[in-house]
N, C-alpha and C positions, 0 to 999 in steps of 0.2 A: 710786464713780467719778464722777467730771466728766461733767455734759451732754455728748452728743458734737452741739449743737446749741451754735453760735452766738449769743450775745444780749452786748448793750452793756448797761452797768450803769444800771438802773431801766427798761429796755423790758423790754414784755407779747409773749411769741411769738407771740400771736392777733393783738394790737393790729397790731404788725408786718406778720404775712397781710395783716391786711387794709386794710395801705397806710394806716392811722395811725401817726405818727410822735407819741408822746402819752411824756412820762418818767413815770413812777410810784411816789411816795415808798414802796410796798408792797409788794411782790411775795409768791406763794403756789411753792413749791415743787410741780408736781405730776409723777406717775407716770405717764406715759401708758396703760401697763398695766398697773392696780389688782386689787385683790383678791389671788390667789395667787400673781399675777407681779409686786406690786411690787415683792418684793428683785430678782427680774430684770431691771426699768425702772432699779431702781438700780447693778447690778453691769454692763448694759451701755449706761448713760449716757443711758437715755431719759426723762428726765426736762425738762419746761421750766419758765422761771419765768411766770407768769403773774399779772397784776393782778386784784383782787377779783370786779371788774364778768364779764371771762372765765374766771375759774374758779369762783364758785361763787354769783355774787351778781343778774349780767344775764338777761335771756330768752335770751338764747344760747351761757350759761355751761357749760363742757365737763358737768358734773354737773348742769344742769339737760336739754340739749339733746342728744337720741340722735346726730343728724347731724353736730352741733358734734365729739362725742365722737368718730363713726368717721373722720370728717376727721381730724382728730389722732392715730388709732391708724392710718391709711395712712399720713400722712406719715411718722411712728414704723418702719412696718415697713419702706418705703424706704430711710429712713436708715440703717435695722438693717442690709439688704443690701447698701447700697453700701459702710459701714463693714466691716460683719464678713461679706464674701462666702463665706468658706470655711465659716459656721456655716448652719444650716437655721433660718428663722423658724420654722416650723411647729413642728418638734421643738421646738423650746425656749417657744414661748410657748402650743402648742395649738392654733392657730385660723389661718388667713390673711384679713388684712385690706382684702388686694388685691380 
């Protein structure tokens, strides 16, 4: 499935947050919700692109940084909600991020 997030082609969804407006010849695919729920992140479109430095290469890369990481799994589970209201985050992903 399709990101059900927004991005223009060569913007970082962190960059973006956080009011950098930077293009980026690279982007990294990532799952918001890894491990057992990737195919989940995949099947309902939580997925964003993100540059090197924010996914896996800066001090505050989602995979280096715990906070980094739940930041982007709340925003992920809002978007879940407001996207797909008649499904349960809970039940489907295990955990609430709220």
């Amino acid at each position: 499935m399709v990101s059900i997030f927004i991005q223009e082609e060569g913007e970082c969804f962190l960059c973006k947050q956080d009011g950098r407006r930077i293009r980026h010849k690279t982007l990294h695919k990532h799952h918001i919700f890894g491990g057992s729920n990737r195919k989940k992140s995949e099947k309902y479109g939580l997925t964003v692109r993100l540059c090197p430095e924010c996914h896996v290469l800066g001090k505050n890369a989602v995979h280096l940084n715990a906070d980094r990481m739940k930041e982007l799994r709340q925003i992920g589970q809002k978007s879940f909600e407001e996207v797909y209201p008649e499904l349960n985050f809970r039940e489907i992903f295990g955990k609430n991020y709220l």
